[in-house]
C-alpha positions in Angstrom: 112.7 79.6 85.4 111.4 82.7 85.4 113.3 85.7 87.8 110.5 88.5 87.3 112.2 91.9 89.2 109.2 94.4 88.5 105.7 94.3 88.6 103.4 97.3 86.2 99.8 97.6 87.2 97.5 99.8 84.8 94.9 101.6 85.6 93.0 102.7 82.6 90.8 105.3 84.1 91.1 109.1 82.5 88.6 112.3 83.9 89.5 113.7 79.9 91.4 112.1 77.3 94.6 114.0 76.7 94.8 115.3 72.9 98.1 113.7 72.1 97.2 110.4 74.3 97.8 106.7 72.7 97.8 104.9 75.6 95.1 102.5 76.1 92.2 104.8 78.7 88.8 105.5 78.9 86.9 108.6 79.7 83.7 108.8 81.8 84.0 104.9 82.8 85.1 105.9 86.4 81.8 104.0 87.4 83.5 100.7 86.2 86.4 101.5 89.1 85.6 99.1 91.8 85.0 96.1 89.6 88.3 97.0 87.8 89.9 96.2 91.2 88.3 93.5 91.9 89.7 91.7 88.5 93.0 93.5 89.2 93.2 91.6 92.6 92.1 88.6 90.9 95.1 88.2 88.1 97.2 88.9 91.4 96.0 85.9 92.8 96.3 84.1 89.3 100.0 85.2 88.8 101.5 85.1 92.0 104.9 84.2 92.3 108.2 83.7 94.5 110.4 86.3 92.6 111.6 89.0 94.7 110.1 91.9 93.2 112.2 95.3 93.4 110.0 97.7 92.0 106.0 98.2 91.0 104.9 100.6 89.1 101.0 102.0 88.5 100.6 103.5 85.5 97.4 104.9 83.3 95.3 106.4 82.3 95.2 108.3 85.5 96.1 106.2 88.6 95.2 109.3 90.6 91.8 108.8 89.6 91.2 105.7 92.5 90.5 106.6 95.9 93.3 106.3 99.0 91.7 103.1 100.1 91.6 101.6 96.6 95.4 101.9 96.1 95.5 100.9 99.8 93.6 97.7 98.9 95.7 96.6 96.0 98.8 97.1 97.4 97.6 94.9 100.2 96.7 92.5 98.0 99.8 93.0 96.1 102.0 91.8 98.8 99.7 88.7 99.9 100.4 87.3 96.8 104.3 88.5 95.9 107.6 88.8 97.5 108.1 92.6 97.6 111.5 93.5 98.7 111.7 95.4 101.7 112.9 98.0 100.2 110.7 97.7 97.4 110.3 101.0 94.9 106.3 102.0 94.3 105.4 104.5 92.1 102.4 105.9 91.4 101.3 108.2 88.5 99.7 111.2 89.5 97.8 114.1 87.9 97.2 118.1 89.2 93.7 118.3 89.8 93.2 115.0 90.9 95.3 115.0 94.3 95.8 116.8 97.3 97.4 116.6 100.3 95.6 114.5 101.9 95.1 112.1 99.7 98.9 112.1 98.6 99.3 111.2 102.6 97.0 108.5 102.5 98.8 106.7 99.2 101.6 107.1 100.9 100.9 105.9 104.0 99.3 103.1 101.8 103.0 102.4 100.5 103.8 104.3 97.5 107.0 105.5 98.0 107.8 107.3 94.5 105.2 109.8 92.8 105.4 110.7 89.2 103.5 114.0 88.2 102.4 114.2 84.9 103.2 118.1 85.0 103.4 118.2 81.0 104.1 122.3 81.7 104.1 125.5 83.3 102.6 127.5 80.4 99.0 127.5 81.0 98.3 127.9 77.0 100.5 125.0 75.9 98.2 123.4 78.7 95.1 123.7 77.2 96.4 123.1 73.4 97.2 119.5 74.9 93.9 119.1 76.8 95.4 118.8 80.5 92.6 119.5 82.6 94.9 121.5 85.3 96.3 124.5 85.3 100.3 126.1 86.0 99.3 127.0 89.5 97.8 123.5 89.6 100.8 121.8 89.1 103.2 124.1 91.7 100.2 123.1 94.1 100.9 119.3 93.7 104.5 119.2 93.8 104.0 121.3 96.9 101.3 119.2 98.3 103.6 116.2 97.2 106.6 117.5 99.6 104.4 118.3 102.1 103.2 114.7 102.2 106.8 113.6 102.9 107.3 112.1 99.5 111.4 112.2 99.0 111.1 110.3 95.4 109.5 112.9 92.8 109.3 112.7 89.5 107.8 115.3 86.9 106.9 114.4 83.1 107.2 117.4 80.6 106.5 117.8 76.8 108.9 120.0 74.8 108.6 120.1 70.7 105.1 121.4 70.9 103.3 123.1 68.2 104.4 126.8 68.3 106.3 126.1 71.3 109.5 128.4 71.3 113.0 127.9 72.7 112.2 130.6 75.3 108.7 129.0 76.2 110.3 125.1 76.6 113.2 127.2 79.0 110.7 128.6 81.4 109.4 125.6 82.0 112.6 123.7 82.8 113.6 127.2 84.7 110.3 126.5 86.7 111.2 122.4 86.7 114.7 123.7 88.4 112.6 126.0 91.0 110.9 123.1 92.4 114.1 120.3 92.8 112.4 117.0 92.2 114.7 114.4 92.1 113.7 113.0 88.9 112.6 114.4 85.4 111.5 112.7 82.5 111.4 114.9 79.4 110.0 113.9 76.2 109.5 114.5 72.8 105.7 115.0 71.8 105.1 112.2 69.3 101.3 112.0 67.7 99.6 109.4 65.7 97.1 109.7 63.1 94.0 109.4 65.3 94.7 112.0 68.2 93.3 115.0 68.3 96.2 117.1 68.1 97.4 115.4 65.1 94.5 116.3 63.5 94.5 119.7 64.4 98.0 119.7 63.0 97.0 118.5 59.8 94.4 120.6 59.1 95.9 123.8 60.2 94.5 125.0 63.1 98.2 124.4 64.7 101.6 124.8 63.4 103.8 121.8 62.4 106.2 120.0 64.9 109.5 121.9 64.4 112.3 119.1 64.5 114.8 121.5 64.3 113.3 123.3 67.6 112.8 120.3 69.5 116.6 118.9 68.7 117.2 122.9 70.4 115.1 122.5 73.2 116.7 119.3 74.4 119.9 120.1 73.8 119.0 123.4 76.1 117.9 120.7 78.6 120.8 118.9 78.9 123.1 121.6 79.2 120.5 123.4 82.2 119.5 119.8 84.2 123.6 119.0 84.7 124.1 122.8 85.5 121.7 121.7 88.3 122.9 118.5 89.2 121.0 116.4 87.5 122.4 113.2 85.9 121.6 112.4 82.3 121.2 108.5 82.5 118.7 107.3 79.9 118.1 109.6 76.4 114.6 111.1 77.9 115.5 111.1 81.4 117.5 112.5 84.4 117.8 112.3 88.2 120.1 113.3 90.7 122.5 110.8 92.1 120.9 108.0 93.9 117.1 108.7 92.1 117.0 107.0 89.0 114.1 105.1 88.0 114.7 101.4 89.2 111.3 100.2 87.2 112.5 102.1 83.9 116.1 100.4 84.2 114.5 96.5 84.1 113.0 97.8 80.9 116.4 98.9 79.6 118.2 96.0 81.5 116.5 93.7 79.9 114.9 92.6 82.8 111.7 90.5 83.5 108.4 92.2 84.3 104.7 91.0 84.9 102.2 93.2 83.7 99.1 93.4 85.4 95.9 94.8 84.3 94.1 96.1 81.0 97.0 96.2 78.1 99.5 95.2 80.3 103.1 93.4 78.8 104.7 91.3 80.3 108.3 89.9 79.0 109.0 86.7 81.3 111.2 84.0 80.0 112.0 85.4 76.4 108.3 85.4 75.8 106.2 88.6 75.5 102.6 89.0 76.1 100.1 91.7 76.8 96.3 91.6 78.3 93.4 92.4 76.1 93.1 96.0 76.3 88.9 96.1 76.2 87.9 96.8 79.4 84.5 95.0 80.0 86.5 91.8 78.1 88.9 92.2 81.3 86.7 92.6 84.2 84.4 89.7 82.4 87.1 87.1 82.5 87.6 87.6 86.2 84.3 87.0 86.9 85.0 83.5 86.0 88.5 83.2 87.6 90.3 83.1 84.6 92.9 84.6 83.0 92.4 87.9 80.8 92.2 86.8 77.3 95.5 88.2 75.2 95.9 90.5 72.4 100.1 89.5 72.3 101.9 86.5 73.1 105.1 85.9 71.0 108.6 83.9 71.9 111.4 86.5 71.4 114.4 84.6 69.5 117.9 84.5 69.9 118.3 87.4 67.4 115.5 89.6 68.7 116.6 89.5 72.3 120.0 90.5 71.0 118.8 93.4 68.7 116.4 94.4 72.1 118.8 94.4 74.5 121.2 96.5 72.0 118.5 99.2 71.7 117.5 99.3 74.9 121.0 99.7 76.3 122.1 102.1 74.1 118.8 104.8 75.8 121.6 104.6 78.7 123.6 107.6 78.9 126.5 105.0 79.7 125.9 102.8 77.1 126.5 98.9 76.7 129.6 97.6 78.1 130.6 94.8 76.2 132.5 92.4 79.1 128.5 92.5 80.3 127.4 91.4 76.5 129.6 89.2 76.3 129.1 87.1 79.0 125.1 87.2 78.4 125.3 86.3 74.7 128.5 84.8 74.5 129.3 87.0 71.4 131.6 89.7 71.3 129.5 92.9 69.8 132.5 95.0 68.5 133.1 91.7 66.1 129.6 90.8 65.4 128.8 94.2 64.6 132.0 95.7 64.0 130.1 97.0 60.3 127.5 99.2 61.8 129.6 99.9 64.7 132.5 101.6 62.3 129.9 103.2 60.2 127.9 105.2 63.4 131.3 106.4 64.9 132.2 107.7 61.1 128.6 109.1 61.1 129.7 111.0 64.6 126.3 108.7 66.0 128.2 106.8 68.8 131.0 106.5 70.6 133.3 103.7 71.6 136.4 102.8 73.9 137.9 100.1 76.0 134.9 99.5 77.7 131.5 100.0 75.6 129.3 101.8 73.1 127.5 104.9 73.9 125.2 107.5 71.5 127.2 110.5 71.4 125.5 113.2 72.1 124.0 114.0 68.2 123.1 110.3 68.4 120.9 110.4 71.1 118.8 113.0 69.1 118.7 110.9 66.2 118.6 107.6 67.6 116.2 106.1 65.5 119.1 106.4 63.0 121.3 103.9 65.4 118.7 101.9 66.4 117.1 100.3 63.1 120.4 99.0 62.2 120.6 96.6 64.9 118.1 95.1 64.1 118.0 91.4 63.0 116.9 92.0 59.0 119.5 94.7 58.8 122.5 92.5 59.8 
């Protein structure tokens, strides 16, 4: 029996693709839109449910991109067909120089409650090296416009480790993050693959290389400015003040069960994982014969994988993984079962242990990659 707790909704529609971008998006097919929502209402209506769902989540692409009245429409159709708490979090991705204040008063009237920015940074140079389409001023506009639209759940995205991005450049940024209070930041490494843009311009020299050394600077900097400003460090790339962390992001970590909805959407309901084909004609063409979208994953997670997942995934929390709480959802005591890696990551200064848990320390959550791979199920 499933008990599915969030619900992600993608919306695959970008104005520009980003230079360091590897989610699944397309450019200049904003035409496509209204049918998109059609199918997206249609796997609503294929996957409803009786869950009580606590938190929904639209992510992209650029969410931003759909009209008022589009988001109005699917959240609508959204709670026709699922039990959405009352008290249900909604968060919608957002991009500057794609929303104003009206239109941020119209989603929210629409019922999104929680907006995430995709601010990136303040340094209009570092903007343009990553192909954002908006400017500094752009994104101080938004978060404005944001407040102004009585939105009390704000998150901001930024990028530190850039090519040629200094300690000095990365601290204005979080000095100008600071300036403007949101309640929620999510700060992350830039990671490239071999077919983006900026990777490319990497290799060949027209940027610098990614300074590891720099970036393990910059977010140490972080850490020590966001709790200066009373922000709590809860999860390796994020931080909120008390009361604001990301209730979609913790089912992930959790372990919880999710339905995804929409082009290269997961979906990890009843130890089984799956994810939507991520061509978009493919998706709108199934709904046009009420079925399904065809999919690209669709795997049973063992015994051993869930264990290894939910040991990764627990250690991204700043608090770690208590082990009464392992315990009594394995049935296996962890300091016993992996009392070998366990010893050897506290030795390696990596994590940290007492009576209740295991936590990175914090070297280890800058190298957690190093942790991580040991837990899992060909390592043991």
């Amino acid at each position: 029996m499933s008990d599915i707790k969030a619900i992600y909704i993608h919306v695959p529609f970008c104005r520009r693709r980003c230079k360091y971008c590897s989610f699944i998006s397309y450019q200049s097919r904003e035409s496509d839109i209204p049918a998109y929502i059609d199918a997206v209402k249609n796997e609503f209506s294929l996957r409803s449910g009786n869950s009580i769902i606590n938190t929904v989540y639209f992510g992209g692409g650029t969410p931003s991109l759909l009209a008022a009245p589009q988001i109005s429409s699917l959240t609508s159709a959204m709670k026709d067909n699922f039990n959405l708490a009352n008290d249900c979090e909604i968060t919608m991705e957002a991009n500057p120089g794609t929303i104003d204040l009206n239109y941020l008063s119209e989603v929210k009237a629409a019922g999104i409650n929680r907006l995430s920015i995709g601010i990136q940074s303040f340094n209009d140079e570092e903007l343009s090296m990553l192909g954002r389409i908006h400017t500094a001023k752009d994104a101080l506009n938004a978060i404005k416009d944001a407040r102004e639209a009585a939105f009390d759940n704000l998150n901001i995205d930024l990028i530190y480790g850039l090519p040629g991005q200094s300690v000095d450049n990365w601290k204005d940024s979080l000095v100008k993050a600071v300036e403007v209070n949101p309640d929620h930041m999510s700060l992350y490494p830039l990671t490239l693959e071999p077919e983006e843009p900026l990777f490319k311009e990497i290799e060949s020299r027209v940027l610098p290389e990614i300074s590891a050394d720099t970036a393990a600077i910059q977010y140490e900097l972080a850490e020590q400015l966001l709790e200066k400003h009373g922000y709590i460090h809860y999860e390796i790339s994020n931080w909120a003040k008390p009361g604001k962390e990301c209730l979609h992001n913790l089912v992930y970590w959790q372990g919880g069960e999710y339905l995804g909805i929409g082009v290269a959407a997961h979906s990890y309901i009843v130890n089984r994982r799956s994810a939507n084909t991520a061509d978009l004609s493919q998706y709108i063409e199934s709904s046009s014969h009420n079925s399904l979208p065809p999919q690209e994953v669709d795997e049973t997670i063992t015994p051993e994988t869930e264990i290894a997942e939910s040991i990764i995934l627990g250690l991204r929390l700043c608090n770690g993984i208590d082990t009464k709480d392992f315990k009594k959802r394995f049935n296996i005591d962890i300091m016993k079962r992996y009392g070998r890696q366990i010893e050897e990551l506290i030795n390696f200064g990596l994590i940290e242990n007492d009576e209740n848990g295991i936590r990175l320390s914090p070297r280890g959550r800058l190298l957690g990659n190093e942790v991580f791979w040991r837990f899992l199920p060909d390592k043991l």
